[in-house]
PDB file of N, CA, C and O in Angstrom:
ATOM      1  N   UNK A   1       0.831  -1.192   0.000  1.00  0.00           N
ATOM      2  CA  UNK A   1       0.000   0.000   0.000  1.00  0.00           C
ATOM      3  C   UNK A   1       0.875   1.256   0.000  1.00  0.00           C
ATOM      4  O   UNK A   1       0.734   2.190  -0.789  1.00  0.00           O
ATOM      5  N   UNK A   2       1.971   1.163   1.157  1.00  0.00           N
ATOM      6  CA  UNK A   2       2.884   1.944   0.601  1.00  0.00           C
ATOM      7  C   UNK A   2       3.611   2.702  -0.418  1.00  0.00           C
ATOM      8  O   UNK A   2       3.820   3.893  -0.645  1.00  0.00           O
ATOM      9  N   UNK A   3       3.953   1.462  -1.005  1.00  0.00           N
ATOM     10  CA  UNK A   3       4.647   1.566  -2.452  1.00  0.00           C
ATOM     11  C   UNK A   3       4.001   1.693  -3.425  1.00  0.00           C
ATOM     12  O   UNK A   3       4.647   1.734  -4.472  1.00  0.00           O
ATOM     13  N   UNK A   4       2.593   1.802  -3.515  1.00  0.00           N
ATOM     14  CA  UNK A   4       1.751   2.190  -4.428  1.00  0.00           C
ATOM     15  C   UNK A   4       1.471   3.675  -4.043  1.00  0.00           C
ATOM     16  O   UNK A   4       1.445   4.465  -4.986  1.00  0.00           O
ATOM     17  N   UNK A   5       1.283   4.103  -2.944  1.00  0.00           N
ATOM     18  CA  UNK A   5       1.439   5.939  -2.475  1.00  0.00           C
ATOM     19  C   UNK A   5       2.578   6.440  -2.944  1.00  0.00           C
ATOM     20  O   UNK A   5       2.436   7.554  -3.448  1.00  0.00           O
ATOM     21  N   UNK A   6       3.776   5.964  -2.956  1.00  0.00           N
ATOM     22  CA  UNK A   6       5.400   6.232  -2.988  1.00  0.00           C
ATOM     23  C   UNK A   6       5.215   6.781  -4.220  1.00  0.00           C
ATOM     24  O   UNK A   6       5.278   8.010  -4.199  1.00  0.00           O
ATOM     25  N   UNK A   7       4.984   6.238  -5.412  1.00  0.00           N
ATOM     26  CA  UNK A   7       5.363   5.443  -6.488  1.00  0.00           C
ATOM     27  C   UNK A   7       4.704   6.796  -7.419  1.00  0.00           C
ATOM     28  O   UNK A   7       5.179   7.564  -8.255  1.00  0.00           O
ATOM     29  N   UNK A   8       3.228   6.603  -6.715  1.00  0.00           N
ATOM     30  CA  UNK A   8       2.220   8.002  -7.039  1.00  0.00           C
ATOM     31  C   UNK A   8       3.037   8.935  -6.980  1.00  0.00           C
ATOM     32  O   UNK A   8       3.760   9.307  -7.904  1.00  0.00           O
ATOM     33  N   UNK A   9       2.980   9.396  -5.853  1.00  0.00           N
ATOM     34  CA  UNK A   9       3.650  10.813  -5.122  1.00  0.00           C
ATOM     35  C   UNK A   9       4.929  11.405  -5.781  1.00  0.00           C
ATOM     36  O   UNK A   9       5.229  12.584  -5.593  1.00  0.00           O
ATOM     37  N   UNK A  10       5.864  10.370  -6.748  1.00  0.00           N
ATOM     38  CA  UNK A  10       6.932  10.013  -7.232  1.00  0.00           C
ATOM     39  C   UNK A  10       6.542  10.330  -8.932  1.00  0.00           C
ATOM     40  O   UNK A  10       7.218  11.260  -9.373  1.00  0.00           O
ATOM     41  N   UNK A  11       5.816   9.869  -9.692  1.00  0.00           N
ATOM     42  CA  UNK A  11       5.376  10.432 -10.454  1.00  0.00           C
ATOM     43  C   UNK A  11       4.956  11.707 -10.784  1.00  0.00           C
ATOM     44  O   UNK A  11       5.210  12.325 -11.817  1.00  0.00           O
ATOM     45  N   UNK A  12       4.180  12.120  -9.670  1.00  0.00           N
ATOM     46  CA  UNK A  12       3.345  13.458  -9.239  1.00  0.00           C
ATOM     47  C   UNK A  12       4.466  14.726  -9.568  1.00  0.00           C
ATOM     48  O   UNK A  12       4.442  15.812 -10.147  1.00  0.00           O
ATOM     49  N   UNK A  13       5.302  14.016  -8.941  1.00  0.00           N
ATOM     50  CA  UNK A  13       6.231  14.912  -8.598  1.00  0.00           C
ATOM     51  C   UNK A  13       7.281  15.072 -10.267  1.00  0.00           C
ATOM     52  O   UNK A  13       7.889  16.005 -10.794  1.00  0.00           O
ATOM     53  N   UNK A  14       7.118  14.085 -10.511  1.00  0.00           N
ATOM     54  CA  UNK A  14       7.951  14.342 -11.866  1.00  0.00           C
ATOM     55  C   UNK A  14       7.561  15.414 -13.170  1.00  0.00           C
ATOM     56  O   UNK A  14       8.082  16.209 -13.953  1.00  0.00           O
ATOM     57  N   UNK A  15       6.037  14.714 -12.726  1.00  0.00           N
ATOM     58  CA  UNK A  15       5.046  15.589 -13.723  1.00  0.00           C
ATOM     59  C   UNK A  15       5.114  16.956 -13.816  1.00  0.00           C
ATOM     60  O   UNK A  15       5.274  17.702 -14.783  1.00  0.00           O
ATOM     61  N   UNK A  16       4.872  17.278 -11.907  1.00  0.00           N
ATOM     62  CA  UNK A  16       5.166  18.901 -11.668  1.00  0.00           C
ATOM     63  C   UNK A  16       6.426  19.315 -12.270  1.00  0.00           C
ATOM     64  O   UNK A  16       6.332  20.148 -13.172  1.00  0.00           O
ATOM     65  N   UNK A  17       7.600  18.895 -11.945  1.00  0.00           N
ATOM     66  CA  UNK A  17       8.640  19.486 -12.141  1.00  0.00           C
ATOM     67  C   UNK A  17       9.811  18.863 -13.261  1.00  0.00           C
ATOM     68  O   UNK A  17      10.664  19.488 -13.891  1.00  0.00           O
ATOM     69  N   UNK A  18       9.513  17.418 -13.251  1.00  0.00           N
ATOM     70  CA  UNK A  18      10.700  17.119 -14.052  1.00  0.00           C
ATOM     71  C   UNK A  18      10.126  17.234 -16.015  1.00  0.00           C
ATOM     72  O   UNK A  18      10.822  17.371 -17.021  1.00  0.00           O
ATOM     73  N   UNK A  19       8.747  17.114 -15.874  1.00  0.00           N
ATOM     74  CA  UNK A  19       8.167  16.423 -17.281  1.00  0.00           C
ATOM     75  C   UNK A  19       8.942  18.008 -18.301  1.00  0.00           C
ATOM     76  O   UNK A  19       9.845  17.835 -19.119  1.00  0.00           O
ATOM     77  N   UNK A  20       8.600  18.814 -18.127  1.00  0.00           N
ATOM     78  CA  UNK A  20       8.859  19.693 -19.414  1.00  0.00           C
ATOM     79  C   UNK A  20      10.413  20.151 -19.493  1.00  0.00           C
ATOM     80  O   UNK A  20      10.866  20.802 -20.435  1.00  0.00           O
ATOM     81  N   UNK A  21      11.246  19.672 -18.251  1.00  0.00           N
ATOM     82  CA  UNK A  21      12.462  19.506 -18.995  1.00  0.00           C
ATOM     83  C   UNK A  21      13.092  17.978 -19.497  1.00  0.00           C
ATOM     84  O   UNK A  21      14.151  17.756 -20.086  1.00  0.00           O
ATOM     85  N   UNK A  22      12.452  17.396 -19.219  1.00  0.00           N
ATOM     86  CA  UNK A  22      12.791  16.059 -20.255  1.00  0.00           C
ATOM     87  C   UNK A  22      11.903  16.178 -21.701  1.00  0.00           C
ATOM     88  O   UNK A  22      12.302  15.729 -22.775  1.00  0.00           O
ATOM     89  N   UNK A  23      11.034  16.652 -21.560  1.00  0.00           N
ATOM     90  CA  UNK A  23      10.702  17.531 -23.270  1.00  0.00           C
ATOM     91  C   UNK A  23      11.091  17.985 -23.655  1.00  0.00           C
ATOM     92  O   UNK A  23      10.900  17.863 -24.865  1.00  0.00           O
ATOM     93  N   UNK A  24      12.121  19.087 -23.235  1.00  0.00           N
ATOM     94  CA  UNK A  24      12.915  20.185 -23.917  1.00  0.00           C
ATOM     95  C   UNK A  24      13.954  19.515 -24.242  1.00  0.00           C
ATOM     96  O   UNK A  24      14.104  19.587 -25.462  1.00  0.00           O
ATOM     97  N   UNK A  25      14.899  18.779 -23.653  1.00  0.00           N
ATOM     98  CA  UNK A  25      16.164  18.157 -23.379  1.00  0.00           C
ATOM     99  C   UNK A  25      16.017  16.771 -24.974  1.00  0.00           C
ATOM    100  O   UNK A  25      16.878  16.521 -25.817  1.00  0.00           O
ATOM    101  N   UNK A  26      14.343  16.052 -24.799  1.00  0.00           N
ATOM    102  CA  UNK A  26      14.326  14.866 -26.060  1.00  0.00           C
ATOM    103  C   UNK A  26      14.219  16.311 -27.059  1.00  0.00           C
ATOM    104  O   UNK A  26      15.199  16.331 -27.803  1.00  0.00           O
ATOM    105  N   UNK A  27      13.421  17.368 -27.253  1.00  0.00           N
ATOM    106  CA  UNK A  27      13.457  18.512 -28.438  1.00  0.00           C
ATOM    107  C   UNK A  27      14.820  18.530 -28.855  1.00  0.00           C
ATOM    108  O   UNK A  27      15.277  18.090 -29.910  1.00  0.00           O
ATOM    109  N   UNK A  28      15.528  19.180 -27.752  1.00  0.00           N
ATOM    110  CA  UNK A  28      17.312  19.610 -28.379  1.00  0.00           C
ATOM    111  C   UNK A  28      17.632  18.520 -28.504  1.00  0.00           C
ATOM    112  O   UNK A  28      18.227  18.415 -29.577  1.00  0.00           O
ATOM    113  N   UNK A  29      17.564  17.478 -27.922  1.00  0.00           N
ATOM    114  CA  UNK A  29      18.279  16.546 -29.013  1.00  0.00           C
ATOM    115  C   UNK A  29      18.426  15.958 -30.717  1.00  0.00           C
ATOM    116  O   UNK A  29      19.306  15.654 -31.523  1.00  0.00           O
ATOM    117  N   UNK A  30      16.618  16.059 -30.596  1.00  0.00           N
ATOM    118  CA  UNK A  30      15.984  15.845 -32.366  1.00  0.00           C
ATOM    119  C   UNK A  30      16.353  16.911 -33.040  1.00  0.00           C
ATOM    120  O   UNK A  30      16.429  16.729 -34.255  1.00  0.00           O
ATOM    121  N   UNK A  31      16.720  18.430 -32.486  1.00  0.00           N
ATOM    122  CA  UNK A  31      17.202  18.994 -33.133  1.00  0.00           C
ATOM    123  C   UNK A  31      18.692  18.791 -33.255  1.00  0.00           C
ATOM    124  O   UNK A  31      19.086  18.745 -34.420  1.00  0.00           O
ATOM    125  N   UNK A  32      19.512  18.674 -32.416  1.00  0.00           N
ATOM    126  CA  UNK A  32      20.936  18.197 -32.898  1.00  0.00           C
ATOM    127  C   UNK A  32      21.575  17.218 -33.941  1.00  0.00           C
ATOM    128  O   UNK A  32      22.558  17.203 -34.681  1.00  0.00           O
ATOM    129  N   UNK A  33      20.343  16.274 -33.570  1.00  0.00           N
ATOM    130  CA  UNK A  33      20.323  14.838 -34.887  1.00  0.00           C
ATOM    131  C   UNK A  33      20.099  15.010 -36.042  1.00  0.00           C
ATOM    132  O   UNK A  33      20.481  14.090 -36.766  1.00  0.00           O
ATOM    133  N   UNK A  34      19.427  16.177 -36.718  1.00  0.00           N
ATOM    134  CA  UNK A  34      18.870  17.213 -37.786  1.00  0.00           C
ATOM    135  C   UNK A  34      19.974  17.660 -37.613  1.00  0.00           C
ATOM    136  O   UNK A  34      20.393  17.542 -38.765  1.00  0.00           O
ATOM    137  N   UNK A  35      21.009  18.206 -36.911  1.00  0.00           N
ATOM    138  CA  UNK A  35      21.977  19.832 -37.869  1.00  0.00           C
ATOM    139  C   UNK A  35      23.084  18.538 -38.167  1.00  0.00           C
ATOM    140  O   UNK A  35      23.662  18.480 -39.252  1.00  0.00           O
ATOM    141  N   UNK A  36      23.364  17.296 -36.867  1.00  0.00           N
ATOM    142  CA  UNK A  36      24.442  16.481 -37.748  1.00  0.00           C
ATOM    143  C   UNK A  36      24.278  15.666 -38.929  1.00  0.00           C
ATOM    144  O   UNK A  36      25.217  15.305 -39.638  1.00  0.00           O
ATOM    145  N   UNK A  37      22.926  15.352 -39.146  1.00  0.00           N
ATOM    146  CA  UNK A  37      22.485  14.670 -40.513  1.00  0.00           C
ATOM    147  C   UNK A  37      22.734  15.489 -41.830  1.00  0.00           C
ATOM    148  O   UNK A  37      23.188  15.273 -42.954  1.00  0.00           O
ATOM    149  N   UNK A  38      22.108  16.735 -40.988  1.00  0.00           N
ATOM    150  CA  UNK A  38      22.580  17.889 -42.699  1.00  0.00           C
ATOM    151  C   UNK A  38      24.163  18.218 -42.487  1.00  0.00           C
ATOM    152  O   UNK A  38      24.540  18.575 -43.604  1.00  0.00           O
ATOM    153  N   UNK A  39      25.057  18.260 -41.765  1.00  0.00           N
ATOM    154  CA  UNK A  39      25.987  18.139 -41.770  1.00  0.00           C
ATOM    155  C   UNK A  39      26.797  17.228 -42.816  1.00  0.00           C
ATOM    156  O   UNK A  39      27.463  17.497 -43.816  1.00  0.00           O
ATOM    157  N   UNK A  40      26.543  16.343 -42.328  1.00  0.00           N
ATOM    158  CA  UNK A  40      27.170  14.734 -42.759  1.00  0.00           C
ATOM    159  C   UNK A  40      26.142  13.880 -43.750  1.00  0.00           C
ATOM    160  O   UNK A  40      26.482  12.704 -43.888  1.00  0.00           O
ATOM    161  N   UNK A  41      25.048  14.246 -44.396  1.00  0.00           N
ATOM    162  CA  UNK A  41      24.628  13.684 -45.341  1.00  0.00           C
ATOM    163  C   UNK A  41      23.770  14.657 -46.227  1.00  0.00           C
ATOM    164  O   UNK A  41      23.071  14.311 -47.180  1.00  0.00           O
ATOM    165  N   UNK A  42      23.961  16.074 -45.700  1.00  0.00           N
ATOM    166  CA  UNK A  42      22.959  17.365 -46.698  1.00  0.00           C
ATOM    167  C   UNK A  42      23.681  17.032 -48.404  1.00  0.00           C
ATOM    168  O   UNK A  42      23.665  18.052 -49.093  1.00  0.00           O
ATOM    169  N   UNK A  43      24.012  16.341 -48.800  1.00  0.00           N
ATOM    170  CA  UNK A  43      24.056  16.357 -50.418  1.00  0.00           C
ATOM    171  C   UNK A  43      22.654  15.239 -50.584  1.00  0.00           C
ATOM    172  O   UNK A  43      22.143  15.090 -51.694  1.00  0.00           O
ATOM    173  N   UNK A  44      22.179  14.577 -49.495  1.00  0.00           N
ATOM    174  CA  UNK A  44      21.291  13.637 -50.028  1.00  0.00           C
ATOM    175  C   UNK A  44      19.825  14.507 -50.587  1.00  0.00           C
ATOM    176  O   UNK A  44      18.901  14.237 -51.354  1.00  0.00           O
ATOM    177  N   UNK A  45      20.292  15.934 -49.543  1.00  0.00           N
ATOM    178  CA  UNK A  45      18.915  16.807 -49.787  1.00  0.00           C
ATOM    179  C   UNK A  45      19.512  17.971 -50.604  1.00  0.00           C
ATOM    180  O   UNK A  45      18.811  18.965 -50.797  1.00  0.00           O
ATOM    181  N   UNK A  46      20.603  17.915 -51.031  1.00  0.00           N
ATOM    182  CA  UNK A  46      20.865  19.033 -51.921  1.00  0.00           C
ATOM    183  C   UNK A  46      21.859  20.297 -51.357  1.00  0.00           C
ATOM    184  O   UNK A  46      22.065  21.372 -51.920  1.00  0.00           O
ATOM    185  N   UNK A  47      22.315  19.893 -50.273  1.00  0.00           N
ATOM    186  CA  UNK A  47      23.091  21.017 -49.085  1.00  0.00           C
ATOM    187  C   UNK A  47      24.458  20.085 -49.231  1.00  0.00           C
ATOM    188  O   UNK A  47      24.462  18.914 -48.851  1.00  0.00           O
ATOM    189  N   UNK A  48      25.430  20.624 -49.725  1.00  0.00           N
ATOM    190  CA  UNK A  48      26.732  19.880 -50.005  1.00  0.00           C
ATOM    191  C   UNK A  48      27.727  20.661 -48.680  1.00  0.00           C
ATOM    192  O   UNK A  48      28.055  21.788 -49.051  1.00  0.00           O
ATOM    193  N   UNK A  49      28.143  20.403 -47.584  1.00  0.00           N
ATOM    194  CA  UNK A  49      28.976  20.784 -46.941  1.00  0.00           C
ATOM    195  C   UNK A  49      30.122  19.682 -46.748  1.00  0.00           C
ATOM    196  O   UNK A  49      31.247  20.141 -46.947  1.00  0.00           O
ATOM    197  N   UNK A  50      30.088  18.627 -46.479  1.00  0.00           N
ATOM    198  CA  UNK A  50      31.220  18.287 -46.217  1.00  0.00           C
ATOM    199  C   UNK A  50      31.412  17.247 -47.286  1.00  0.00           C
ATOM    200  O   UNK A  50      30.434  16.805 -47.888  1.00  0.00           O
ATOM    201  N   UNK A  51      33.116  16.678 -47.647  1.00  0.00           N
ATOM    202  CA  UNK A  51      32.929  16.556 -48.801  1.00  0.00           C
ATOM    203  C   UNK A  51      32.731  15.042 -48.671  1.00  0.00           C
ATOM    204  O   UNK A  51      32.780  14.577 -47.532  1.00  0.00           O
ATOM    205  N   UNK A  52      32.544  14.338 -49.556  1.00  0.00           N
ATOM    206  CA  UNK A  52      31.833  12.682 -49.557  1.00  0.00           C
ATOM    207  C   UNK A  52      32.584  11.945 -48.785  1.00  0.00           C
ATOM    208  O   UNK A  52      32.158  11.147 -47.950  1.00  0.00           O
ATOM    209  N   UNK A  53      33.934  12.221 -49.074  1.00  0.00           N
ATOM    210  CA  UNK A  53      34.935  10.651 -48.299  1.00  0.00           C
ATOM    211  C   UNK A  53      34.418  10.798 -46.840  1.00  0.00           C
ATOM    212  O   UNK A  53      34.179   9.669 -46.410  1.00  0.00           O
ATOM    213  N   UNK A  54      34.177  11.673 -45.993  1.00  0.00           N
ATOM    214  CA  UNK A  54      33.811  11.634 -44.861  1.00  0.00           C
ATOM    215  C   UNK A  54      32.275  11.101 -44.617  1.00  0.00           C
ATOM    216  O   UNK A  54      32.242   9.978 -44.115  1.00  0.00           O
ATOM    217  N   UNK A  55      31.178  11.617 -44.844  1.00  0.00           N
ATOM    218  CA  UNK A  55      29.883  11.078 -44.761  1.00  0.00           C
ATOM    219  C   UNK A  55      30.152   9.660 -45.566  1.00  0.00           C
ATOM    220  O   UNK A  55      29.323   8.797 -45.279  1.00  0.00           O
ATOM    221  N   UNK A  56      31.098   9.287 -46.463  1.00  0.00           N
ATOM    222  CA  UNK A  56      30.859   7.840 -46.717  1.00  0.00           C
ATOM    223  C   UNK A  56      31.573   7.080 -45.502  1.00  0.00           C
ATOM    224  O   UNK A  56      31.390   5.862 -45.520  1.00  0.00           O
ATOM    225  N   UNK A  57      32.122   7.427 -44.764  1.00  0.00           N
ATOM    226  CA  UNK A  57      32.823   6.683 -43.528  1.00  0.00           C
ATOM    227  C   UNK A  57      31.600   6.702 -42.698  1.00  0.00           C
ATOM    228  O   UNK A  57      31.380   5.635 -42.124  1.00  0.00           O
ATOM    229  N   UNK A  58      30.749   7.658 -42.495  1.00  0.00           N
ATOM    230  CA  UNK A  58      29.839   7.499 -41.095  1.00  0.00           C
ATOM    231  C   UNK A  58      28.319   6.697 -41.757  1.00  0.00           C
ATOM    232  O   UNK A  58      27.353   6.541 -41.011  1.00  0.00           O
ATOM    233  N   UNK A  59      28.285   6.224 -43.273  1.00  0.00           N
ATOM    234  CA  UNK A  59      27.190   5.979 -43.673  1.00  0.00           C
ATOM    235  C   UNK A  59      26.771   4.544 -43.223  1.00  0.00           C
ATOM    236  O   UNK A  59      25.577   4.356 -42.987  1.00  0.00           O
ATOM    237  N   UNK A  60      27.641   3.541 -43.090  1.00  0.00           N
ATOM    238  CA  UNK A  60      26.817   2.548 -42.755  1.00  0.00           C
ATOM    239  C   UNK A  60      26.418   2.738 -41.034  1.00  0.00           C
ATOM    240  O   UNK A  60      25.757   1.777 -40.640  1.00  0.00           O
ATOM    241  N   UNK A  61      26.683   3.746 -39.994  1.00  0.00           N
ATOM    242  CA  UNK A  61      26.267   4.360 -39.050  1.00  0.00           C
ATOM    243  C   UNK A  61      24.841   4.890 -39.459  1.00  0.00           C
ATOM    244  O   UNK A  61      23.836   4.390 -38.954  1.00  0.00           O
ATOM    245  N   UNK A  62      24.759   6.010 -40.473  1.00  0.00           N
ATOM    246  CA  UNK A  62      23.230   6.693 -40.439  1.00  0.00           C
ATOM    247  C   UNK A  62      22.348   5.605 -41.292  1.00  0.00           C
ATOM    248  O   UNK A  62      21.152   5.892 -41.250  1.00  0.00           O
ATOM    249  N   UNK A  63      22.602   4.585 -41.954  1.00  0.00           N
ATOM    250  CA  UNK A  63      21.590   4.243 -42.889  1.00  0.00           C
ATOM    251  C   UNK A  63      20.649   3.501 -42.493  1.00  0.00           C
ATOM    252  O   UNK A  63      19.729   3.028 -43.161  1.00  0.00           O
ATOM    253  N   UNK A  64      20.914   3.365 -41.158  1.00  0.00           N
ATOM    254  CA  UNK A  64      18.989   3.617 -40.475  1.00  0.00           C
ATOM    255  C   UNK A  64      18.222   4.832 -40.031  1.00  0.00           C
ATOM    256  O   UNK A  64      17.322   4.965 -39.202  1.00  0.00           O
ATOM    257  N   UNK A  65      18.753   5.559 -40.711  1.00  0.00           N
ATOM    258  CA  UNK A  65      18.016   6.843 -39.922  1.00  0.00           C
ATOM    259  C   UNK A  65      17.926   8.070 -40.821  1.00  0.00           C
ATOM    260  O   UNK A  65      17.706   9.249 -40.543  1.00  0.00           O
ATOM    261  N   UNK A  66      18.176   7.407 -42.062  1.00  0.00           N
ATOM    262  CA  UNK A  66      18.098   8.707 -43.238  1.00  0.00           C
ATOM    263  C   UNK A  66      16.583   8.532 -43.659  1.00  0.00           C
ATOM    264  O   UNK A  66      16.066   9.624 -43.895  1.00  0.00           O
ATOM    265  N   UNK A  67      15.657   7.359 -43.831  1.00  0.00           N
ATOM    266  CA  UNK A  67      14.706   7.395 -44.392  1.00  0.00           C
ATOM    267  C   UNK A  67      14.034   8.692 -43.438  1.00  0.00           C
ATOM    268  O   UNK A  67      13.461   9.701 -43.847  1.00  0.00           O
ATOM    269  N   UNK A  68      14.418   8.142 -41.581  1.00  0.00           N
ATOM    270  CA  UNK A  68      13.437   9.077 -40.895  1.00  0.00           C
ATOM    271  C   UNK A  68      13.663  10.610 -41.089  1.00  0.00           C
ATOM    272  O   UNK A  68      12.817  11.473 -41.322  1.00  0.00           O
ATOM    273  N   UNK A  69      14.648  10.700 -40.977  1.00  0.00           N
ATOM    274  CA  UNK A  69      15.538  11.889 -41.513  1.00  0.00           C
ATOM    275  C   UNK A  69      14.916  12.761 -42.316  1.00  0.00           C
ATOM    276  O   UNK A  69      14.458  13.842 -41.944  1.00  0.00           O
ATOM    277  N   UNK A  70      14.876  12.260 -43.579  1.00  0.00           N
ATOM    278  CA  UNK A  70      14.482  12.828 -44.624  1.00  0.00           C
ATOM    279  C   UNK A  70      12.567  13.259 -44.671  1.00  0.00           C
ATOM    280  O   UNK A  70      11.910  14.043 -45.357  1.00  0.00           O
ATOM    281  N   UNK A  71      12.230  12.320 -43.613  1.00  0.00           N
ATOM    282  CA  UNK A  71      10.135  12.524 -44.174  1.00  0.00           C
ATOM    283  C   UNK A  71      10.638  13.761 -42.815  1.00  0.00           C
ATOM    284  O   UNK A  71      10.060  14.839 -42.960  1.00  0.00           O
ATOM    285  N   UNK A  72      11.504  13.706 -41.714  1.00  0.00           N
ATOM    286  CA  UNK A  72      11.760  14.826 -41.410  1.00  0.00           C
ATOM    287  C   UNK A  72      12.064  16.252 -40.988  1.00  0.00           C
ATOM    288  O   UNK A  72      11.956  17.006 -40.020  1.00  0.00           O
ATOM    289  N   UNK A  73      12.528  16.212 -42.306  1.00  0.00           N
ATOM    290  CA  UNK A  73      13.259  17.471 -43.355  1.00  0.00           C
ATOM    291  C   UNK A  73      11.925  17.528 -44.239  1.00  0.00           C
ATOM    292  O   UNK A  73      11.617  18.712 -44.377  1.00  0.00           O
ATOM    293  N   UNK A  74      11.157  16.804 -44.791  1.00  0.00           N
ATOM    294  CA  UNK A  74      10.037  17.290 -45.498  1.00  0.00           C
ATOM    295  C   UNK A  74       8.483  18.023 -45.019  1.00  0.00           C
ATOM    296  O   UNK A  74       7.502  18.542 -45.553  1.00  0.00           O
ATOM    297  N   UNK A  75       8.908  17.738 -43.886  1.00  0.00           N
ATOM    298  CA  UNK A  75       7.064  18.042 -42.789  1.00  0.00           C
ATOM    299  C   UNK A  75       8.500  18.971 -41.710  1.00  0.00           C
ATOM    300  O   UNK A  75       8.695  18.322 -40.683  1.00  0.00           O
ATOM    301  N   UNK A  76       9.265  20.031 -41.779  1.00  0.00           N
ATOM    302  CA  UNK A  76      10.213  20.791 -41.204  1.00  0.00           C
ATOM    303  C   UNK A  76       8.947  22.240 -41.319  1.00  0.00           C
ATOM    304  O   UNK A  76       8.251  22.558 -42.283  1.00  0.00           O
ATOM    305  N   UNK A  77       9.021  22.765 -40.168  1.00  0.00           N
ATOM    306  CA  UNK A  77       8.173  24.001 -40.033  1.00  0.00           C
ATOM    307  C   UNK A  77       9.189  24.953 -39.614  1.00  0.00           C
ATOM    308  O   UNK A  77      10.081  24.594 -38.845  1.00  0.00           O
ATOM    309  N   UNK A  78       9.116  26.225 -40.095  1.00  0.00           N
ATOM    310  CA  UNK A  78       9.726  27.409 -39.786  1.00  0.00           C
ATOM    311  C   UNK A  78       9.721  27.639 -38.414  1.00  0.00           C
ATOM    312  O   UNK A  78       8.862  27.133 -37.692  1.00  0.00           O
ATOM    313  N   UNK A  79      10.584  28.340 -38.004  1.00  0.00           N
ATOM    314  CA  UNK A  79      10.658  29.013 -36.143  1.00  0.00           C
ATOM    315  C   UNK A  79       8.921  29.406 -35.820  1.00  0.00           C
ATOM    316  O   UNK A  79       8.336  28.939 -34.843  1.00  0.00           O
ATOM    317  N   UNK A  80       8.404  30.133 -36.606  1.00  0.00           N
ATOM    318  CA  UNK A  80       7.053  31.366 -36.999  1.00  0.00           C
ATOM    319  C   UNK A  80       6.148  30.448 -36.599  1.00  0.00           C
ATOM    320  O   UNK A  80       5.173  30.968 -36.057  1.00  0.00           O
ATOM    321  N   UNK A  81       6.104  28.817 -36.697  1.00  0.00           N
ATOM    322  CA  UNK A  81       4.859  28.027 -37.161  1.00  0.00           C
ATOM    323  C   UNK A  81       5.089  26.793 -35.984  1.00  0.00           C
ATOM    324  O   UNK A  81       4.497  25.718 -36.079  1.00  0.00           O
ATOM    325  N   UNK A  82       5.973  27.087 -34.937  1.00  0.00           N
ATOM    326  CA  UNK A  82       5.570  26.324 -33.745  1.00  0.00           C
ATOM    327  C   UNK A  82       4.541  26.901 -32.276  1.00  0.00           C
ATOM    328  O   UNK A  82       4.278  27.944 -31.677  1.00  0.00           O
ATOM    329  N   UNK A  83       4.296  25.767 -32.246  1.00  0.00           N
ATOM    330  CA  UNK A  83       2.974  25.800 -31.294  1.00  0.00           C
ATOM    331  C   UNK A  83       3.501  27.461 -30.042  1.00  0.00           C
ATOM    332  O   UNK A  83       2.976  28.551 -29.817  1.00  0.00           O
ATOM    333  N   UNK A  84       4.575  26.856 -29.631  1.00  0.00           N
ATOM    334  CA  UNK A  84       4.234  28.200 -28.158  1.00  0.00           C
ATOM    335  C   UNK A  84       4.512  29.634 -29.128  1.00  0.00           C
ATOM    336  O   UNK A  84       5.082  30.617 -28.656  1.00  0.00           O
ATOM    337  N   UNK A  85       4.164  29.590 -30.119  1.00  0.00           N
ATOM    338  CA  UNK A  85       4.782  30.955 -30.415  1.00  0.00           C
ATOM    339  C   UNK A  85       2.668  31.309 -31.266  1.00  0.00           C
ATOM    340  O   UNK A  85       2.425  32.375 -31.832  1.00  0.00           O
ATOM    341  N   UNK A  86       1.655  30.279 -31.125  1.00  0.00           N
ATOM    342  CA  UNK A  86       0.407  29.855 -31.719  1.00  0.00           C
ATOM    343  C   UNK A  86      -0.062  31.168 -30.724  1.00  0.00           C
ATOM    344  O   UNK A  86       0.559  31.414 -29.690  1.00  0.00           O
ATOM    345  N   UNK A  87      -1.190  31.945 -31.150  1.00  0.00           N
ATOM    346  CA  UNK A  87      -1.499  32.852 -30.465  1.00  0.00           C
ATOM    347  C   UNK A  87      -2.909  32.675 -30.257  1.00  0.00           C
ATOM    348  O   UNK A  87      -3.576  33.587 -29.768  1.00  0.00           O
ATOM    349  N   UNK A  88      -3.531  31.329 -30.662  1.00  0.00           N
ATOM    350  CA  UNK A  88      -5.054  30.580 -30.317  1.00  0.00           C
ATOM    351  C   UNK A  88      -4.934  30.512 -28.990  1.00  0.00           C
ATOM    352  O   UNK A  88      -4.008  29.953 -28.403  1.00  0.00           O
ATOM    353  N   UNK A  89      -5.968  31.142 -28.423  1.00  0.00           N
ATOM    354  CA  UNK A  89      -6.465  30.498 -26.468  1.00  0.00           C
ATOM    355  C   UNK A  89      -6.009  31.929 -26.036  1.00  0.00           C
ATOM    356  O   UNK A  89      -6.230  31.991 -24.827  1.00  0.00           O
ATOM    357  N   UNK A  90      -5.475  33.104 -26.470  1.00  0.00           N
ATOM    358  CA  UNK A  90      -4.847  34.015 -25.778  1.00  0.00           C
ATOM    359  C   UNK A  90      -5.658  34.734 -25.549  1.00  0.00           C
ATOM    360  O   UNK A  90      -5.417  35.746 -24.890  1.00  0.00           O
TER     361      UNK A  90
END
């Protein structure tokens, strides 16, 4: 009975305080995984920065993760067109 109060109270508590920086923290990450993909594979989308011999060394590394990569880079919204910046409910 305890450990079912604990456990609650323990959650509760995460919710209050920990939940929206482990949202922010998984955000910056998906965004970091995006600037090193266009980094190291932007010729696949047309952005040539670094030159091939290198992204061909890290490719059998990304080539699970270019398909996701790429749908994206295609459904990618401007700074202007995310939600906390939405001025509905104000």
């Amino acid at each position: 009975m305890f450990e079912r109060g604990w456990k609650a109270f323990k959650q509760f508590l995460h919710g209050l305080a920990g939940y929206e920086f482990a949202r922010h923290a998984l955000e910056m990450r998906r965004e970091l995984e995006a600037v090193f993909m266009v980094v190291t594979m932007g010729d696949l989308i047309g952005v040539p920065i670094l030159p091939p011999v290198y992204s061909l060394r890290l490719l059998p590394y990304l080539v699970p993760e270019i398909a996701k990569w790429k749908r994206q880079m295609a459904r990618r919204k401007e700074f202007w067109e995310k939600e906390e910046y939405d001025l509905r409910g104000v």
